[in-house]
mmCIF entry with sequence, helices, sheets and N, C-alpha, C, O atoms, coordinates in Angstrom:
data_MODEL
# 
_entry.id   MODEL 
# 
_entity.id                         1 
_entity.type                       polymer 
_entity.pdbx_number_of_molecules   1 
# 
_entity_poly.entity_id                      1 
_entity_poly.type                           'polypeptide(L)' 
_entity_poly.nstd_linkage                   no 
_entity_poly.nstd_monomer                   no 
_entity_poly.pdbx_seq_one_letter_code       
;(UNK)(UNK)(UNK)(UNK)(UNK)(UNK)(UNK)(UNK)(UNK)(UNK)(UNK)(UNK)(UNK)(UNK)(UNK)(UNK)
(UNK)(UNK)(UNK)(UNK)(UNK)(UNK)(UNK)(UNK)(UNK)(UNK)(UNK)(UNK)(UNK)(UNK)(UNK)(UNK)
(UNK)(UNK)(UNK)(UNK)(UNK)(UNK)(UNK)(UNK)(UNK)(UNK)(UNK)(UNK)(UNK)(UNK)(UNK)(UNK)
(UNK)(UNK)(UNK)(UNK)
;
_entity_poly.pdbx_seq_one_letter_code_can   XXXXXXXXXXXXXXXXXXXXXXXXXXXXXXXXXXXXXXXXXXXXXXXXXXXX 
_entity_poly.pdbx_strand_id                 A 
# 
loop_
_entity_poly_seq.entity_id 
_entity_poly_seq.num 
_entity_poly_seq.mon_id 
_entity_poly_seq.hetero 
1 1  UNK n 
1 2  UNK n 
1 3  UNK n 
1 4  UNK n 
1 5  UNK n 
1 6  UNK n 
1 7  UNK n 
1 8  UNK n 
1 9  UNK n 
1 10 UNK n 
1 11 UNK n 
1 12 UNK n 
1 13 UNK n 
1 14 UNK n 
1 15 UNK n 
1 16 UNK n 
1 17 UNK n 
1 18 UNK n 
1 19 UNK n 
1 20 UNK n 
1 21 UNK n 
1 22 UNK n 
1 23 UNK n 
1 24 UNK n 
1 25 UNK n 
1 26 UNK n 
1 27 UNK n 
1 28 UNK n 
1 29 UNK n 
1 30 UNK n 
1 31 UNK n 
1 32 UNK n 
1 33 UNK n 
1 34 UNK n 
1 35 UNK n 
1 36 UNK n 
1 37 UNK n 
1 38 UNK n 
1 39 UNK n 
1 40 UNK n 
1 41 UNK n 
1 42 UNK n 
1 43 UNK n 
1 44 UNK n 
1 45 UNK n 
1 46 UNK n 
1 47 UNK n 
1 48 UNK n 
1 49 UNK n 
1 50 UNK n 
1 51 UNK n 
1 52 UNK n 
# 
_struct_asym.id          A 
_struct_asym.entity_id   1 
# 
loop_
_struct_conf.conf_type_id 
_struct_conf.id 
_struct_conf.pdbx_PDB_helix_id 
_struct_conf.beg_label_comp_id 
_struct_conf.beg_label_asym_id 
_struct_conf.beg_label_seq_id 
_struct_conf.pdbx_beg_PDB_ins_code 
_struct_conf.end_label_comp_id 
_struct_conf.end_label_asym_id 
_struct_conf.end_label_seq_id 
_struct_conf.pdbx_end_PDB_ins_code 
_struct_conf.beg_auth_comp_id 
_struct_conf.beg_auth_asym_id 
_struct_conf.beg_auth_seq_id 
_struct_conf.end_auth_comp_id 
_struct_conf.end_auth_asym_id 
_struct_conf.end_auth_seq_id 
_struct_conf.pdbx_PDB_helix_class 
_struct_conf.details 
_struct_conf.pdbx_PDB_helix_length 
HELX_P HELX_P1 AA1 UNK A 2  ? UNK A 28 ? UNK A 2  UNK A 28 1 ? 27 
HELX_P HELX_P2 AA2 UNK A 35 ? UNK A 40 ? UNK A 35 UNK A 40 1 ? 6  
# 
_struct_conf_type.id          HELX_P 
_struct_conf_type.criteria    ? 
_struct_conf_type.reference   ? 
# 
loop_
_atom_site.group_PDB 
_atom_site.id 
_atom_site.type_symbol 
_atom_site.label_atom_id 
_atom_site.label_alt_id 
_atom_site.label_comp_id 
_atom_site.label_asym_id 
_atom_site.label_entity_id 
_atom_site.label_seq_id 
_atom_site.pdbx_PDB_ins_code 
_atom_site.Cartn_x 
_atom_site.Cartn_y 
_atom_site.Cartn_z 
_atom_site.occupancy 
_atom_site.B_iso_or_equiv 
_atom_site.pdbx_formal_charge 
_atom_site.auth_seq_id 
_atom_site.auth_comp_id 
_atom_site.auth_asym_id 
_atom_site.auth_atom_id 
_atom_site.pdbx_PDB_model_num 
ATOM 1   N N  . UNK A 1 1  ? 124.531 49.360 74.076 1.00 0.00 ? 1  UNK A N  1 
ATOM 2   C CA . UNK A 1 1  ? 123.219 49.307 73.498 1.00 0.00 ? 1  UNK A CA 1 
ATOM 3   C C  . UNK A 1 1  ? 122.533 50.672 73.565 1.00 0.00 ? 1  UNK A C  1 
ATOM 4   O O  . UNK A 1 1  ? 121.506 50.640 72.887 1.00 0.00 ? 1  UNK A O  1 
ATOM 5   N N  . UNK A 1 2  ? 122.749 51.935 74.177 1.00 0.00 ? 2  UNK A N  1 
ATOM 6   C CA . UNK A 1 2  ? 121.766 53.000 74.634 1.00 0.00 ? 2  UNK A CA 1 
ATOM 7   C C  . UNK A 1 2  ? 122.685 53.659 73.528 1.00 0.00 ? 2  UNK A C  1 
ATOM 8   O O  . UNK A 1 2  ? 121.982 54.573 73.098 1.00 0.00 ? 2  UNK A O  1 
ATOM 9   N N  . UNK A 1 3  ? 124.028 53.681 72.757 1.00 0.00 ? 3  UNK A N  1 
ATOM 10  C CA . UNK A 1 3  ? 124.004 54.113 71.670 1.00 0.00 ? 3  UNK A CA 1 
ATOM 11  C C  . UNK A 1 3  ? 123.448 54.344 70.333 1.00 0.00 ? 3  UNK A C  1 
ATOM 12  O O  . UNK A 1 3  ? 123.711 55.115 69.410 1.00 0.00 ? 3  UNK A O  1 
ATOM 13  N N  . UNK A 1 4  ? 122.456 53.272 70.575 1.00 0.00 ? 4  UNK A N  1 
ATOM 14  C CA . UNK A 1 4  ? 121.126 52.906 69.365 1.00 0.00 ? 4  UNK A CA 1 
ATOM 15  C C  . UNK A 1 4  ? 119.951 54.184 69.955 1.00 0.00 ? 4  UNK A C  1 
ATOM 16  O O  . UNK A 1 4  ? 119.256 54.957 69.295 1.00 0.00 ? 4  UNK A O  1 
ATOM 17  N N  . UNK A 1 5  ? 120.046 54.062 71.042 1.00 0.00 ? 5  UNK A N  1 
ATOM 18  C CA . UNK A 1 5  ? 118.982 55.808 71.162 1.00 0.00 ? 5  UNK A CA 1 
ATOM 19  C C  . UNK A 1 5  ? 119.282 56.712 70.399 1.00 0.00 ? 5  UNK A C  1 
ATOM 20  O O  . UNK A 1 5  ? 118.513 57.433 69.764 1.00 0.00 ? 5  UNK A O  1 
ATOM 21  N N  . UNK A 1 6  ? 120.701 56.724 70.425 1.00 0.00 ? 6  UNK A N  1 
ATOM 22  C CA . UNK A 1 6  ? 121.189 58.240 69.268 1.00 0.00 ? 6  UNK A CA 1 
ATOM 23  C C  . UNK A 1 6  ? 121.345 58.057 68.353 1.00 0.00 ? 6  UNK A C  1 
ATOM 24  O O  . UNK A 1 6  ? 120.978 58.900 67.534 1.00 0.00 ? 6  UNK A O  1 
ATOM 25  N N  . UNK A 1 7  ? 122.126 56.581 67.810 1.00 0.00 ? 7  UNK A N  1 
ATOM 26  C CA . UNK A 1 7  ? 122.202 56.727 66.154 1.00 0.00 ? 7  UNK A CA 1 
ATOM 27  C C  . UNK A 1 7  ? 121.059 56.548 65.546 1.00 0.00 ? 7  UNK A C  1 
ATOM 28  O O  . UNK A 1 7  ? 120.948 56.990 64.402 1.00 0.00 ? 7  UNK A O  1 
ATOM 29  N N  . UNK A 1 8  ? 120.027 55.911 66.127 1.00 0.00 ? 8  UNK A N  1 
ATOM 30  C CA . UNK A 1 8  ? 118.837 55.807 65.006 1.00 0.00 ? 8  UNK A CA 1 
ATOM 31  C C  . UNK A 1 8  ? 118.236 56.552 65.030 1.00 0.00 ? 8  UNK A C  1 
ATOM 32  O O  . UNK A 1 8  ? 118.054 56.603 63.814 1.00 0.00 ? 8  UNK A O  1 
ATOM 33  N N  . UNK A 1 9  ? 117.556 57.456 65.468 1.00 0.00 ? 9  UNK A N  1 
ATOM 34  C CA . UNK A 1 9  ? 117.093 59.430 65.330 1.00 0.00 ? 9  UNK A CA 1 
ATOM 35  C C  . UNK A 1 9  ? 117.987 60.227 64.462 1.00 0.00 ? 9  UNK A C  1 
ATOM 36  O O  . UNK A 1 9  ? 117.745 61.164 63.702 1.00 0.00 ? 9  UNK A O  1 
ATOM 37  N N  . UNK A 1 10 ? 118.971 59.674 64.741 1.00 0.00 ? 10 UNK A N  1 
ATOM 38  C CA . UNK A 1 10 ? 119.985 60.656 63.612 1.00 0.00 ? 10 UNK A CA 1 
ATOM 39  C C  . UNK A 1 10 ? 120.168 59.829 62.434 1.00 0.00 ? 10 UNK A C  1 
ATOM 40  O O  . UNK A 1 10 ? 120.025 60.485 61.402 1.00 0.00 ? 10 UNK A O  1 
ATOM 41  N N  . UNK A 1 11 ? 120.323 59.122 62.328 1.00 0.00 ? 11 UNK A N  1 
ATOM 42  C CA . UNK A 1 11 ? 119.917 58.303 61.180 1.00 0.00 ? 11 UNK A CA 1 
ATOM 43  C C  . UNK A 1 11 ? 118.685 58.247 59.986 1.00 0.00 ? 11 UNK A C  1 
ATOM 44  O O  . UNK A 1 11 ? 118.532 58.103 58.773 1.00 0.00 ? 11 UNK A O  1 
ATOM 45  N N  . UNK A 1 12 ? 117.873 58.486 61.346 1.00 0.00 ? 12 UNK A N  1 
ATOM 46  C CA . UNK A 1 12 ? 116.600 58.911 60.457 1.00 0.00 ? 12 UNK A CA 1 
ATOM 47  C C  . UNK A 1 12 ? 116.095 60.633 60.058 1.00 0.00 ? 12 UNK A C  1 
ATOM 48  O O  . UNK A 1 12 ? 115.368 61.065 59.164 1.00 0.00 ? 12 UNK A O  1 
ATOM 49  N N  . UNK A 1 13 ? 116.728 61.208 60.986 1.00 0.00 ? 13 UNK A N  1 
ATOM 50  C CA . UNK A 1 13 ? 116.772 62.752 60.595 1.00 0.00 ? 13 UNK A CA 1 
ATOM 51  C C  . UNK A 1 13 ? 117.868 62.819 59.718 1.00 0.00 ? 13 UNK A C  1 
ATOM 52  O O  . UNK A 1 13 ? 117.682 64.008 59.457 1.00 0.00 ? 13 UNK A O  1 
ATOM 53  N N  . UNK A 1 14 ? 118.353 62.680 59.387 1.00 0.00 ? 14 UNK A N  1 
ATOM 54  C CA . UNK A 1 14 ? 119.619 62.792 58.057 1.00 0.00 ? 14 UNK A CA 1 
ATOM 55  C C  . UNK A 1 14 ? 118.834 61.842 56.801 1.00 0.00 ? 14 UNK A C  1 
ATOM 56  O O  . UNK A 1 14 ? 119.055 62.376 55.714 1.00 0.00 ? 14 UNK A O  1 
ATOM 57  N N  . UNK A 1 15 ? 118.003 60.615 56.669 1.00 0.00 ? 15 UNK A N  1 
ATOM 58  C CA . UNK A 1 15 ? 117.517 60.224 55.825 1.00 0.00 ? 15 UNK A CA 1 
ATOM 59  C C  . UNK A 1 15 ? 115.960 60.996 55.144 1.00 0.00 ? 15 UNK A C  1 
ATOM 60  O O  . UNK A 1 15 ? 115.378 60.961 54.060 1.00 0.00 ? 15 UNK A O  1 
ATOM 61  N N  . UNK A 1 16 ? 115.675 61.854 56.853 1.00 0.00 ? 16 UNK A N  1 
ATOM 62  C CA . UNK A 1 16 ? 114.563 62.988 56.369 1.00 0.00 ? 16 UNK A CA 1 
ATOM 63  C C  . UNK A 1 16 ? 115.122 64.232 55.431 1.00 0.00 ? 16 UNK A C  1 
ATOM 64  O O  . UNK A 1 16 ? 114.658 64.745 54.414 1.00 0.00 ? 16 UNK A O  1 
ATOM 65  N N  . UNK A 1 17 ? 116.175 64.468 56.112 1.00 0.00 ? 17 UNK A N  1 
ATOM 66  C CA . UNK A 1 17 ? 117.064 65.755 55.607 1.00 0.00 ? 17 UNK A CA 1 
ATOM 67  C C  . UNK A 1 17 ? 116.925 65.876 53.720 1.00 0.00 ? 17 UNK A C  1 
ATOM 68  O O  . UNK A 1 17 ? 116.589 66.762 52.935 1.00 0.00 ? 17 UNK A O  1 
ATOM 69  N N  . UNK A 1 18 ? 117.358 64.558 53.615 1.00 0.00 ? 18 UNK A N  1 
ATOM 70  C CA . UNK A 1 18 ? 117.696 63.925 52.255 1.00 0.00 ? 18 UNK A CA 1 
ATOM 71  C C  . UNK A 1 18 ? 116.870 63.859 51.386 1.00 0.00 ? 18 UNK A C  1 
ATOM 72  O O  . UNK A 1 18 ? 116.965 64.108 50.184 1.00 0.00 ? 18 UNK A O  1 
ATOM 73  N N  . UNK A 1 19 ? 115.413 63.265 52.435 1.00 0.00 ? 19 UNK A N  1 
ATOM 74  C CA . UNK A 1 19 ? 114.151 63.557 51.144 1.00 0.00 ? 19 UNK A CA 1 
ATOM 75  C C  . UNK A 1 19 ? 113.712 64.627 51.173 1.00 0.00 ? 19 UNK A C  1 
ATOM 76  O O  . UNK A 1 19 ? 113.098 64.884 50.138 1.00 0.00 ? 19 UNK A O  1 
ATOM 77  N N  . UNK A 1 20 ? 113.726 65.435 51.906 1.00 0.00 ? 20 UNK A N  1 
ATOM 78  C CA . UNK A 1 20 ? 112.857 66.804 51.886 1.00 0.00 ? 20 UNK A CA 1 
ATOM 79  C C  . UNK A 1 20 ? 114.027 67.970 50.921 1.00 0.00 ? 20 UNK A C  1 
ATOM 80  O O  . UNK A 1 20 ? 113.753 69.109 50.541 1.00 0.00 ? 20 UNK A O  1 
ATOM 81  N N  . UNK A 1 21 ? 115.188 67.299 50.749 1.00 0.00 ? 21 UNK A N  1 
ATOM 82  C CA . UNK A 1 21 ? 116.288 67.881 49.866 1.00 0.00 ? 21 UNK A CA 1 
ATOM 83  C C  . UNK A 1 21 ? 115.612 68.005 48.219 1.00 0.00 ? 21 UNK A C  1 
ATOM 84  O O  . UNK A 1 21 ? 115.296 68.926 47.466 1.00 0.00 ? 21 UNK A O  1 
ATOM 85  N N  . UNK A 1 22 ? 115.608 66.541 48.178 1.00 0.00 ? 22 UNK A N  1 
ATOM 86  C CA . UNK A 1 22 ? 115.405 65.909 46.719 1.00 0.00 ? 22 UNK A CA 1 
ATOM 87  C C  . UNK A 1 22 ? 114.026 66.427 46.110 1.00 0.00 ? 22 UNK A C  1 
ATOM 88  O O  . UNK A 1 22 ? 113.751 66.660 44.933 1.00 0.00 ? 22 UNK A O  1 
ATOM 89  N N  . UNK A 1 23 ? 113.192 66.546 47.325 1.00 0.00 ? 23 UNK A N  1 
ATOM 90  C CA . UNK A 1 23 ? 111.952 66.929 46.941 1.00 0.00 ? 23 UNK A CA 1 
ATOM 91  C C  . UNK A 1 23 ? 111.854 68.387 46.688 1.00 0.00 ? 23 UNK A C  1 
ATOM 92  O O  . UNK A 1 23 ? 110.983 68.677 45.868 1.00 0.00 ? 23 UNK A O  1 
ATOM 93  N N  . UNK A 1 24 ? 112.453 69.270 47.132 1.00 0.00 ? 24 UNK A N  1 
ATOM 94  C CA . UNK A 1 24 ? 112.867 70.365 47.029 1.00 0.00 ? 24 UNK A CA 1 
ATOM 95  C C  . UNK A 1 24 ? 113.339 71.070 45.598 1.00 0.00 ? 24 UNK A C  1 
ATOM 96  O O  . UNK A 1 24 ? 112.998 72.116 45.046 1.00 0.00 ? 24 UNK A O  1 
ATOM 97  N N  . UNK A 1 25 ? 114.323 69.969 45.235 1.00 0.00 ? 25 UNK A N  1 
ATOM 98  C CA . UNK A 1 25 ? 114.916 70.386 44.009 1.00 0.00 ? 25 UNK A CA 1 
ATOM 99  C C  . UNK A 1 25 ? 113.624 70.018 43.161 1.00 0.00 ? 25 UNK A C  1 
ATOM 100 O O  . UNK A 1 25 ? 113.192 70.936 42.463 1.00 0.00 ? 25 UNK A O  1 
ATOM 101 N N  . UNK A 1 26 ? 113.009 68.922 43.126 1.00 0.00 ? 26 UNK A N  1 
ATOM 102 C CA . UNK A 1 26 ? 112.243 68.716 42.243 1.00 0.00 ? 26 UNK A CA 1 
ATOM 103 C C  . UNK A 1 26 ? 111.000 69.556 41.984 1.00 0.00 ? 26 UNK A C  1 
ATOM 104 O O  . UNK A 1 26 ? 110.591 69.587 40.823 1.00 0.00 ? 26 UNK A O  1 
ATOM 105 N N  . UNK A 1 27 ? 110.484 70.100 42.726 1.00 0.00 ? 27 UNK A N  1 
ATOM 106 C CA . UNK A 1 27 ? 109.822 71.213 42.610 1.00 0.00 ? 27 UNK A CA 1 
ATOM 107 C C  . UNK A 1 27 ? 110.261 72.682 42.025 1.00 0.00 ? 27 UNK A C  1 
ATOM 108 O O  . UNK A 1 27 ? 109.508 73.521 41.531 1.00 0.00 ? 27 UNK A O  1 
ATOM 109 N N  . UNK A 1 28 ? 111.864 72.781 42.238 1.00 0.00 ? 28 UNK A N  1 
ATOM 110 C CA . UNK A 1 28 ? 112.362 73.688 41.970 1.00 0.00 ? 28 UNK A CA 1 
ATOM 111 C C  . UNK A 1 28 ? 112.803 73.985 40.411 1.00 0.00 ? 28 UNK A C  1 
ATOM 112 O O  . UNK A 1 28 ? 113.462 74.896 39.910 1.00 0.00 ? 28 UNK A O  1 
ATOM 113 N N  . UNK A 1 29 ? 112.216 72.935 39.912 1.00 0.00 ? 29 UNK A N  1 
ATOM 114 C CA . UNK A 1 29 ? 112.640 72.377 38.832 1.00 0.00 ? 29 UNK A CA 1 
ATOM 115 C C  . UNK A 1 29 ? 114.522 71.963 37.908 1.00 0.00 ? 29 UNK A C  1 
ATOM 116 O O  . UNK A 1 29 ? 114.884 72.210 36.758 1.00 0.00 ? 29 UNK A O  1 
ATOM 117 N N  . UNK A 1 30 ? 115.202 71.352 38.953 1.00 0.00 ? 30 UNK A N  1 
ATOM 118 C CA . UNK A 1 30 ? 116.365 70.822 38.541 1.00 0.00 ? 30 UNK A CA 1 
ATOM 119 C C  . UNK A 1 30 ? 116.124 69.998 37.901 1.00 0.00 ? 30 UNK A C  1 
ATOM 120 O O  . UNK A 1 30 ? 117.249 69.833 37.430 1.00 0.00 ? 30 UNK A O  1 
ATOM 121 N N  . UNK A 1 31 ? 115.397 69.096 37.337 1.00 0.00 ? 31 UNK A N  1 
ATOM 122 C CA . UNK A 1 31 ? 115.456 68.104 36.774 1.00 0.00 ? 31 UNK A CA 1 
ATOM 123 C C  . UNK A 1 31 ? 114.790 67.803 35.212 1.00 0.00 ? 31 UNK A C  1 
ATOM 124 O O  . UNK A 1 31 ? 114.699 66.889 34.393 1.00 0.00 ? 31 UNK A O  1 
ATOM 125 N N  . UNK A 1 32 ? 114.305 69.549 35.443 1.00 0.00 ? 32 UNK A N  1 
ATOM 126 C CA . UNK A 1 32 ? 113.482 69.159 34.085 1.00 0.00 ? 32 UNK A CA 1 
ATOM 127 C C  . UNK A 1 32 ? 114.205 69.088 32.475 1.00 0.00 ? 32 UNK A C  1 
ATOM 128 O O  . UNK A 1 32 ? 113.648 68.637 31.474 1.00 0.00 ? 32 UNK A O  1 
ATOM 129 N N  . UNK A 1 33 ? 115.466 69.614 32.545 1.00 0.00 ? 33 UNK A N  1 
ATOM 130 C CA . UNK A 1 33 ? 116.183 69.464 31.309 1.00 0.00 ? 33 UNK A CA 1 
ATOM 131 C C  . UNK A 1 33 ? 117.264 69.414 31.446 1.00 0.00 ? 33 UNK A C  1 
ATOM 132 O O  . UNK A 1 33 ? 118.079 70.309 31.669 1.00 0.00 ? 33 UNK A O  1 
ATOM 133 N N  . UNK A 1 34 ? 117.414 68.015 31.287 1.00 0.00 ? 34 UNK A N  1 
ATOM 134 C CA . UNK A 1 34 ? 118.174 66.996 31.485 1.00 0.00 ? 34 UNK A CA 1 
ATOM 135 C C  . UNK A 1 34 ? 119.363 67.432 30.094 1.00 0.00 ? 34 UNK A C  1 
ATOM 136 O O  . UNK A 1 34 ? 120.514 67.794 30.336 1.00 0.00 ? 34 UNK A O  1 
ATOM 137 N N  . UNK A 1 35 ? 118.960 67.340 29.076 1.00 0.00 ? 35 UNK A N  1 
ATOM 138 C CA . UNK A 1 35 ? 119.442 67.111 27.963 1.00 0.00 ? 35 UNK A CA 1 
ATOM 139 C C  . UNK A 1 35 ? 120.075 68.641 27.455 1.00 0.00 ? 35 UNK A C  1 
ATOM 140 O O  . UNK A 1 35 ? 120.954 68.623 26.594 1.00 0.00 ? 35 UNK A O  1 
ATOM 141 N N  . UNK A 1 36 ? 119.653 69.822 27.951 1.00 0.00 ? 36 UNK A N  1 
ATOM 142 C CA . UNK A 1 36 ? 120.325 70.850 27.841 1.00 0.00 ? 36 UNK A CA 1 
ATOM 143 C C  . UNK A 1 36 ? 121.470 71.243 28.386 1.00 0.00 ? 36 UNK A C  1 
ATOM 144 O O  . UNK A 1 36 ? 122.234 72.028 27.826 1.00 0.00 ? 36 UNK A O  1 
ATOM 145 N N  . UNK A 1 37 ? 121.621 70.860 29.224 1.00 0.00 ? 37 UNK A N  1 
ATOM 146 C CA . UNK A 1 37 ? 122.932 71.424 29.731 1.00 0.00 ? 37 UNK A CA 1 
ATOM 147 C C  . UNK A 1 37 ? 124.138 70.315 29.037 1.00 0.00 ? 37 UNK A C  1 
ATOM 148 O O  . UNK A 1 37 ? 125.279 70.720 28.812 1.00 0.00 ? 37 UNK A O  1 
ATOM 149 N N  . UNK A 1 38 ? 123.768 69.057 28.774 1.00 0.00 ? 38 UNK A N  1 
ATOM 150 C CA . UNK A 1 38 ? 125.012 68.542 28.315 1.00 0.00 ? 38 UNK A CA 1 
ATOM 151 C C  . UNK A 1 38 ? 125.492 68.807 27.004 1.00 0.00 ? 38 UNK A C  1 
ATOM 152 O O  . UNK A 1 38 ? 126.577 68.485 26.521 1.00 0.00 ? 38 UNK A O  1 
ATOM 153 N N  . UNK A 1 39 ? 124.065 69.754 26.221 1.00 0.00 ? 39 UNK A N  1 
ATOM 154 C CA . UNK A 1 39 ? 124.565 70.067 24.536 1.00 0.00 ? 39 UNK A CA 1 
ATOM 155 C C  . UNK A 1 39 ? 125.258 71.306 24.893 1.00 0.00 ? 39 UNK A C  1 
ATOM 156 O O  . UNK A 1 39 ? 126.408 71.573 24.544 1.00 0.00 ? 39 UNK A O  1 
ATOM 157 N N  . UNK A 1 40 ? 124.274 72.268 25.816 1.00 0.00 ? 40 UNK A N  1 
ATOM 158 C CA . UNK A 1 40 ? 125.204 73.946 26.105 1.00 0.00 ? 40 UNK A CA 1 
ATOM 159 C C  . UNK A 1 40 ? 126.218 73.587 26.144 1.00 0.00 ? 40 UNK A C  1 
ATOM 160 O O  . UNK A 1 40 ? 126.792 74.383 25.400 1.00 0.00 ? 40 UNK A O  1 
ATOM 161 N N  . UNK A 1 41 ? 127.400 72.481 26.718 1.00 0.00 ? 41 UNK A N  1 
ATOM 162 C CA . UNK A 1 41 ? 128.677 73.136 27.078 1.00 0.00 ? 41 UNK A CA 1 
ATOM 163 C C  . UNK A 1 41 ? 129.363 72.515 25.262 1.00 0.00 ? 41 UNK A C  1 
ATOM 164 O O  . UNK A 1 41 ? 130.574 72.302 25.319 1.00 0.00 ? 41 UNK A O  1 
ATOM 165 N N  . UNK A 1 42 ? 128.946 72.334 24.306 1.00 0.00 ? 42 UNK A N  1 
ATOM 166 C CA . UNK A 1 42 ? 129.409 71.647 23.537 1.00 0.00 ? 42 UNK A CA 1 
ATOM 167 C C  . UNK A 1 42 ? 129.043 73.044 22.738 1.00 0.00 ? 42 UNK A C  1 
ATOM 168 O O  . UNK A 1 42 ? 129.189 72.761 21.549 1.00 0.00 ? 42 UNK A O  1 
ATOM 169 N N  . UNK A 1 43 ? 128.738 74.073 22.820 1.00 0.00 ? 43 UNK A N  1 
ATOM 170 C CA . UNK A 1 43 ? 128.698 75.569 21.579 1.00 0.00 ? 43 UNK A CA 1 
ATOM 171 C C  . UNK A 1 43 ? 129.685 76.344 22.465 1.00 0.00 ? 43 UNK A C  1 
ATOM 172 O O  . UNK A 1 43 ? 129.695 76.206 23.688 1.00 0.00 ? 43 UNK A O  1 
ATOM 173 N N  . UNK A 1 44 ? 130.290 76.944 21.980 1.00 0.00 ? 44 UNK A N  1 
ATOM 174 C CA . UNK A 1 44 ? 130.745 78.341 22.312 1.00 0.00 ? 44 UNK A CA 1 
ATOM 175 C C  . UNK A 1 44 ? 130.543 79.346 21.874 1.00 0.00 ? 44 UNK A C  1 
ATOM 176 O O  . UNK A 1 44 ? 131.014 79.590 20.763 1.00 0.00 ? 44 UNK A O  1 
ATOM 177 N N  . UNK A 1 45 ? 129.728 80.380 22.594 1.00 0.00 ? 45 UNK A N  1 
ATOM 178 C CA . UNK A 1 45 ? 128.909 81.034 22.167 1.00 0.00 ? 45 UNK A CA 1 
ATOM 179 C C  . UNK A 1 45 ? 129.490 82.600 22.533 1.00 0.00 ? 45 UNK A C  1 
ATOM 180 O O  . UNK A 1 45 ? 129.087 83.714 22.199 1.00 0.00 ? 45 UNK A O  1 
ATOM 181 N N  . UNK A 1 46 ? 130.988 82.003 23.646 1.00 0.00 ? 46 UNK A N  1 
ATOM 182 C CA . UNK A 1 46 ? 131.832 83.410 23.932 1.00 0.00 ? 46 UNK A CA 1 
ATOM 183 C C  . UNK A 1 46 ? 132.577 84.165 22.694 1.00 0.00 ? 46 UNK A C  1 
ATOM 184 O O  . UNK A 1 46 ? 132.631 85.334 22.312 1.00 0.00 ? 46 UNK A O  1 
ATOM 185 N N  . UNK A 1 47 ? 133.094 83.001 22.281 1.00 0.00 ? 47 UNK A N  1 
ATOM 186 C CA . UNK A 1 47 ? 133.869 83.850 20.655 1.00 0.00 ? 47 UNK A CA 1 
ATOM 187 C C  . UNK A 1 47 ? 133.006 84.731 20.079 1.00 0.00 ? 47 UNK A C  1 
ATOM 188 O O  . UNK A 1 47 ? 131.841 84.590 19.706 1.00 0.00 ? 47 UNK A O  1 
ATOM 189 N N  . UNK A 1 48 ? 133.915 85.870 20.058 1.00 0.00 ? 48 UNK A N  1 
ATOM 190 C CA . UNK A 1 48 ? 133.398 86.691 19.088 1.00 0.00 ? 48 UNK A CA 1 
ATOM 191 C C  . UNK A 1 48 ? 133.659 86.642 17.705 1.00 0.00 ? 48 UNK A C  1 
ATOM 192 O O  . UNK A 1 48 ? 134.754 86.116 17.502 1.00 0.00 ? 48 UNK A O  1 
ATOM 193 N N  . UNK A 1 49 ? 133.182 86.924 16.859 1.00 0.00 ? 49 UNK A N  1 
ATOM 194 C CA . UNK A 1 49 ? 133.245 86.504 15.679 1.00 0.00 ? 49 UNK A CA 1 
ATOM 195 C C  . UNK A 1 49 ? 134.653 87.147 14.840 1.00 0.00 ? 49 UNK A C  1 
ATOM 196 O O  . UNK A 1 49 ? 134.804 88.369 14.857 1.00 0.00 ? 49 UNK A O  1 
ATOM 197 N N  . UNK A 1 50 ? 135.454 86.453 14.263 1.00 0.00 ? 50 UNK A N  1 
ATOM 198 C CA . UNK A 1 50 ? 136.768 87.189 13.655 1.00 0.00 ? 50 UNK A CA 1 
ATOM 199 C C  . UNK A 1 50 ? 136.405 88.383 12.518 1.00 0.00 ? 50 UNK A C  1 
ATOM 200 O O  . UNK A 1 50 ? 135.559 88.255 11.633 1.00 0.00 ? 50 UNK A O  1 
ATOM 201 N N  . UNK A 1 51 ? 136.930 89.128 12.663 1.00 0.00 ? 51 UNK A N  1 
ATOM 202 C CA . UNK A 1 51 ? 136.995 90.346 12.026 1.00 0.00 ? 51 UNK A CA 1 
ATOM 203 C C  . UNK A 1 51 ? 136.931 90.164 10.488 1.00 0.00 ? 51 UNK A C  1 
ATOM 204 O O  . UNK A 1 51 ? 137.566 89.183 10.100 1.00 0.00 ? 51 UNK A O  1 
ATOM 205 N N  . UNK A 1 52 ? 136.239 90.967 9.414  1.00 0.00 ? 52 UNK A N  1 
ATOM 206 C CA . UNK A 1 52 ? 136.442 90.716 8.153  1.00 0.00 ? 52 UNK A CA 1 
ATOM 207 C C  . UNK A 1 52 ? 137.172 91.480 7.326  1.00 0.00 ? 52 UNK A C  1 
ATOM 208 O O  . UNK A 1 52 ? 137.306 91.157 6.146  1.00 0.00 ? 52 UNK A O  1 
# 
């Protein structure tokens, strides 16, 4: 039973860890465009253009 002293502090510091993560990014703005990155990988924009 005195194993519940340690796992639940750590339990709950790893579930703090997690929000102060998420909240982090979200400020950081990861989340705000959503929809760009899945069209970017669909151009290729490395080719250079063939010679005329």
């Amino acid at each position: 039973m005195t194993i519940l002293l340690f796992l639940v502090p750590i339990a709950l510091l790893l579930g703090l860890t997690g929000l102060v993560a998420f909240v982090w990014s979200l400020r950081a703005g990861q989340y705000d465009d959503l929809d760009g990155a899945a069209t970017r990988v669909l151009f290729d924009d490395d080719v250079a253009a063939p010679p005329k």
